[in-house]
Structures are given as C-alpha cells and as structure tokens.
C-alpha positions as CSV (number, residue, x, y, z in Angstrom):
1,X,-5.4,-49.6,23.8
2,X,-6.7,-53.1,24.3
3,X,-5.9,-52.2,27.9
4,X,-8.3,-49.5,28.5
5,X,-10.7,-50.7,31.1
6,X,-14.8,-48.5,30.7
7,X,-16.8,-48.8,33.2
8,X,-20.9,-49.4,32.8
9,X,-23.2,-48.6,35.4
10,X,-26.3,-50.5,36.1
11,X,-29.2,-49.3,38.1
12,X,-32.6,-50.4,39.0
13,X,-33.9,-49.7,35.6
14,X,-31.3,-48.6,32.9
15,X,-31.9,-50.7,29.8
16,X,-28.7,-50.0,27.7
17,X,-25.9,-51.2,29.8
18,X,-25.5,-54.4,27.8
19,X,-25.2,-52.4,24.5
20,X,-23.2,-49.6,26.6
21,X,-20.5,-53.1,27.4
22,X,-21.0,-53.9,24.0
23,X,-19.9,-50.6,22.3
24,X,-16.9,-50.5,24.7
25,X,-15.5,-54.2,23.5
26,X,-16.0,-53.3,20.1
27,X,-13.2,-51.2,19.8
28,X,-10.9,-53.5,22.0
29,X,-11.5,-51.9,25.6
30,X,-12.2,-53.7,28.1
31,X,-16.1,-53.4,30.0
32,X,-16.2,-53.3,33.6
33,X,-19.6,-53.4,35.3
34,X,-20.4,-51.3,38.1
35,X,-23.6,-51.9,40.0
36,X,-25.1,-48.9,41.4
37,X,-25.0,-50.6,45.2
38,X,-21.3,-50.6,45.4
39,X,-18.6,-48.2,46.4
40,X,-16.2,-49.2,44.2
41,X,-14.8,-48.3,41.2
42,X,-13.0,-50.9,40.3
43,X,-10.0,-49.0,39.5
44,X,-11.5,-48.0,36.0
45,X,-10.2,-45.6,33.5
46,X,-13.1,-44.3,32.2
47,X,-16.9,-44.8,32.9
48,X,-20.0,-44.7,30.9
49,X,-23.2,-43.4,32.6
50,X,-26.4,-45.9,30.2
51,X,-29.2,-44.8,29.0
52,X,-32.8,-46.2,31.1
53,X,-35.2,-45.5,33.7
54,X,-32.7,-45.6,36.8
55,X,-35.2,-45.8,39.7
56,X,-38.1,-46.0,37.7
57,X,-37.4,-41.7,37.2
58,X,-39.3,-41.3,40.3
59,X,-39.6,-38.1,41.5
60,X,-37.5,-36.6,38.2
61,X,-35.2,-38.8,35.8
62,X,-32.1,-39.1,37.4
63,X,-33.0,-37.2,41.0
64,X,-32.4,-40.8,43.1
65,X,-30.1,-42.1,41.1
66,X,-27.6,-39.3,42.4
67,X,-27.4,-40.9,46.1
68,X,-26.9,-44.0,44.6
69,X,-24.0,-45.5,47.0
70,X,-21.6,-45.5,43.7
71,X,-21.9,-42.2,42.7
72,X,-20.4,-41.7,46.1
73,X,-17.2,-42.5,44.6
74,X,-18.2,-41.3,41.0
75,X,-18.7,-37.7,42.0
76,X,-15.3,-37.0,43.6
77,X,-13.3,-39.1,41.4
78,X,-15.2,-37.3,37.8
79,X,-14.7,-34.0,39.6
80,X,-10.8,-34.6,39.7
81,X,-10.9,-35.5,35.9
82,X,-12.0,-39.7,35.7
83,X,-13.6,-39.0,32.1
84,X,-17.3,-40.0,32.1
85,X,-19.8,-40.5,29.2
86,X,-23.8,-39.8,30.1
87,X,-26.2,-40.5,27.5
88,X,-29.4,-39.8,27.8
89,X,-30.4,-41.3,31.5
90,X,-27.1,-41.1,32.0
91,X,-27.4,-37.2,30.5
92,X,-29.9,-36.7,33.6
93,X,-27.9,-38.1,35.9
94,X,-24.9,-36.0,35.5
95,X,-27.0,-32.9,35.9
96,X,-28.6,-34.1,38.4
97,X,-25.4,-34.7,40.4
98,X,-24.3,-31.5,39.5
99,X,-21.5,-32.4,37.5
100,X,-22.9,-31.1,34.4
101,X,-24.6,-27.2,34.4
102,X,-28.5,-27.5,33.3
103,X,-31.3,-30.0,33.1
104,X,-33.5,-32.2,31.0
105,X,-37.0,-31.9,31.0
106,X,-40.5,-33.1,29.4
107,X,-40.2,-32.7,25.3
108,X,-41.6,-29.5,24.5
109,X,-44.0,-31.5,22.1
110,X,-45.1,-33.8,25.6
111,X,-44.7,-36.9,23.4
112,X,-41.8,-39.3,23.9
113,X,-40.1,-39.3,20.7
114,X,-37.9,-42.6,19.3
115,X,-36.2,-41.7,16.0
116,X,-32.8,-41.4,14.0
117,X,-31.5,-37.9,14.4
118,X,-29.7,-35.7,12.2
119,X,-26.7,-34.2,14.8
120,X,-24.0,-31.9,14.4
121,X,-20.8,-32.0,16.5
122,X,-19.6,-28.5,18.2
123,X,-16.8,-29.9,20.2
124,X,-14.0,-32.2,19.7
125,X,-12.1,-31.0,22.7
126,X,-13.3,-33.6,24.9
127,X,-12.2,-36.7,26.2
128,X,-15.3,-38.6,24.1
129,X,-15.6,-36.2,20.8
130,X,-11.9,-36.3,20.4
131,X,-12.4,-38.5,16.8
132,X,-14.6,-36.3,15.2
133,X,-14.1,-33.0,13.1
134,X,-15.8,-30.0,14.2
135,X,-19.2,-29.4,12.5
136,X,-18.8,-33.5,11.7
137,X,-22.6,-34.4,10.9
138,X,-23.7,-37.8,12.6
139,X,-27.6,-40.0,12.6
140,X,-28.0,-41.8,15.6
141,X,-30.2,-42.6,17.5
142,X,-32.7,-41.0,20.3
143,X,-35.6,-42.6,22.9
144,X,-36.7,-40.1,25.6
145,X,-39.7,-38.1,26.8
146,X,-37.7,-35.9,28.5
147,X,-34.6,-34.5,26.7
148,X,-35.3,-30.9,26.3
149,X,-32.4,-29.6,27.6
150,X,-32.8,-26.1,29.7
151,X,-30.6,-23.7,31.6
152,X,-30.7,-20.2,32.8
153,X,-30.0,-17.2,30.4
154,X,-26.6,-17.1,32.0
155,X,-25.8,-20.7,31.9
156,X,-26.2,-20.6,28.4
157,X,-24.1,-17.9,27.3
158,X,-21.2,-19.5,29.5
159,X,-21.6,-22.5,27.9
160,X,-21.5,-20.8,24.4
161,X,-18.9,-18.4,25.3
162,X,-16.5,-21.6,26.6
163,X,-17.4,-23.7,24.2
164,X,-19.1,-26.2,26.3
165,X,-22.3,-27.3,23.8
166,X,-20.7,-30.4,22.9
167,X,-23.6,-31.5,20.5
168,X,-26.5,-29.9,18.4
169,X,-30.1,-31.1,16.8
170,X,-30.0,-30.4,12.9
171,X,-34.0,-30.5,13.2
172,X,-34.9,-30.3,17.0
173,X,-37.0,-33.4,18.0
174,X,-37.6,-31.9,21.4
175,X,-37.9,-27.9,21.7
176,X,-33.9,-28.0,23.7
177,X,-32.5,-24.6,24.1
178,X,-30.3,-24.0,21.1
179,X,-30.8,-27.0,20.1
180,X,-28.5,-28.3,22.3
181,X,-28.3,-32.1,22.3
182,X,-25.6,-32.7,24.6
183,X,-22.5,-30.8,26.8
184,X,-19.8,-31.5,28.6
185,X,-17.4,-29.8,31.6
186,X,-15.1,-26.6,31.3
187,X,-12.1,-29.7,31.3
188,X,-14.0,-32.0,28.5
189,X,-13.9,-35.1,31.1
190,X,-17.1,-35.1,31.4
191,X,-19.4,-35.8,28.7
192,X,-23.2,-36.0,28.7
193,X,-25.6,-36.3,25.6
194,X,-29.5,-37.5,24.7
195,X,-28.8,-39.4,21.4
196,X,-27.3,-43.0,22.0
197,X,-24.2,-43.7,20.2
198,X,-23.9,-47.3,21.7
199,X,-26.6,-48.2,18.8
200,X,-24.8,-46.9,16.2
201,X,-22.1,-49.2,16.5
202,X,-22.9,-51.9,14.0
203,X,-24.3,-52.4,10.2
204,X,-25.5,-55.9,11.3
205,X,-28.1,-54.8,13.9
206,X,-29.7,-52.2,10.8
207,X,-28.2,-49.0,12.2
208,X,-28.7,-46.2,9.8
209,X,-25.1,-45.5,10.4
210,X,-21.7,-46.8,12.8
211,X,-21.5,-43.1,13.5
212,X,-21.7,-43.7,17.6
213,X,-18.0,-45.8,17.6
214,X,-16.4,-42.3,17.0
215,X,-17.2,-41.7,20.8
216,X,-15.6,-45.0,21.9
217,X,-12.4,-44.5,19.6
218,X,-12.2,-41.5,21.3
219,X,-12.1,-42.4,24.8
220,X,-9.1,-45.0,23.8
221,X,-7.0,-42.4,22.3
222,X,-7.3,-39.8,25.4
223,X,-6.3,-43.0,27.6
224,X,-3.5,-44.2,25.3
225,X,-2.0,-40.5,25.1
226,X,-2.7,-39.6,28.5
C-alpha cells in the first residue's frame, strides 16, 4: 500500500493541494505533485483534482482550467480508467472537462456558504467510496459559492437509474438537485464531490470528525487489489 503513488494538481489558484498531499501521506501513499503547465503525469496511480480558484474562476469555475496543458494527458488517461478524485474546484473541473455529466453553479441562496455538513453516502462502488457502507453518514466539510449541482431532467434519471449519485446533503446548504453533493462515472474511476474530505483527516487540527480518510483508504485498497 505504502507504494501507491496520488497525484495533486496545482493551478494558478487552488488553495488545498497542500492538505490534498497531506491527506494522501496520511494513510501511507505516496503525494506526487503535478503542476498544471506540464504534460506529464508522472506515472501516477491515481490523481486528486484540489479544491480552489483555478484561474481565478474566470469566465466559470473550472472553464480554463480544462485546457490546462496537464489535463491534456489527464483527460485520455481518466477516460481509459486512471481513478481521479475532484472535490469541489476539482468537482468543476471534471464537469467542465466533460468527464463527469452536469455542472455546478451559484448557491441557490447566492451566498457562499463555509460550514460542516451532514452527508450521506449513496455509493460505495467507486474507486474512492470503496471504505464506506452504503447510507454511511459523514460531517465534513464545505467552502463554495457555487456548488449547486444541476443537470438536465434526463441526466438525472440516468444518474439515479445507474446509480451514479455518489453523495447526498442531509440538510441542503446550496439548493443542488436532489441534493446531490457529489457523483462519479458509469466505471466509478472517476470521482467528483463539493465537501472536502482532505480536512477531515485529523482530530488535532479541530475537525468535527476524521470522516474524509475513508476516501483515501479507499483509493489504496482499489490499487492494492487491482
């Protein structure tokens, strides 16, 4: 396991990618950084898409960070099944990039909204929910002004018909369809929530809870059994 190598992507702007390489150590993997200027992957196993302000969210969270020259690589290798984590920039990202259905947009309350949250756990058949127990209850924690996840009428029932709402607000901070805090591909490689489990990873740093290391353990044991 201690052989597992994550990669953590940097942009101009994302603020968690310490805390993202920080999460990833704490359960004996190895953190790999991957600036956003490269084209090289760096041979990882996994990577983990921080949360931020890529770009500044210019034109729409996430919309320039998608012709960034490393998701050149990212793209192709994630759509042949490299497992990879968004949360909450990195949420946008991946729909911006098309590699998850849907988008994020302004909280239906227009406020940006910084809080524990109450979340309940819909899918463990992913590559980064693997740990948990369906219907598992977690808190951690949430920072955005624009999380409110929407989709077409049709995109919605496919994702509830396959299963594909990885994640769900008990008490929605935002106004998300369904609640939905977070989804993931028809294959479960790919992985993309609002709520930020790399700060929910320690007692020591006053975390109401260590519930985010579930989503770390759980990249380790897809890599170790795969």
């Amino acid at each position: 396991m201690s052989a597992a190598r994550v990669g953590v992507v940097t942009f101009p702007g994302t603020l968690d990618d310490q805390d993202a390489a920080r999460a990833v150590r704490l359960v004996g993997a190895e953190a790999v950084p991957l600036w956003h200027a490269d084209h090289d992957l760096k041979g990882v196993d996994a990577v983990f898409l921080p949360g931020g302000f890529s770009y500044g969210d210019y034109l729409r969270c996430g919309a320039i960070s998608r012709f960034a020259p490393l998701m050149e690589e990212l793209v192709p290798a994630a759509r042949a099944g490299l497992p990879v984590l968004g949360t909450c920039n990195g949420f946008q990202i991946l729909c911006e990039a098309r590699l998850l259905p849907g988008a994020l947009t302004r909280n239906a309350s227009l406020h940006y909204v910084c809080r524990d949250q109450r979340v309940r756990v819909e899918s463990t058949d992913t590559a980064w929910t693997n740990a948990f127990a369906p219907g598992q209850e977690l808190v951690l924690p949430i920072k955005h002004a624009e999380g409110r996840y929407v989709a077409s009428p049709e995109t919605i029932a496919e994702l509830e018909a396959n299963q594909q709402v990885v994640m769900r607000y008990i008490g929605n901070p935002n106004g998300a369809i369904d609640d939905i805090a977070g989804v993931r591909n028809e294959s479960g490689t790919i992985v993309g929530i609002m709520p930020h489990p790399e700060h929910a990873m320690e007692d020591l740093v006053g975390a109401p809870s260590t519930d985010g290391r579930g989503f770390f353990t759980s990249i380790l044991k897809k890599l170790v059994n795969a």
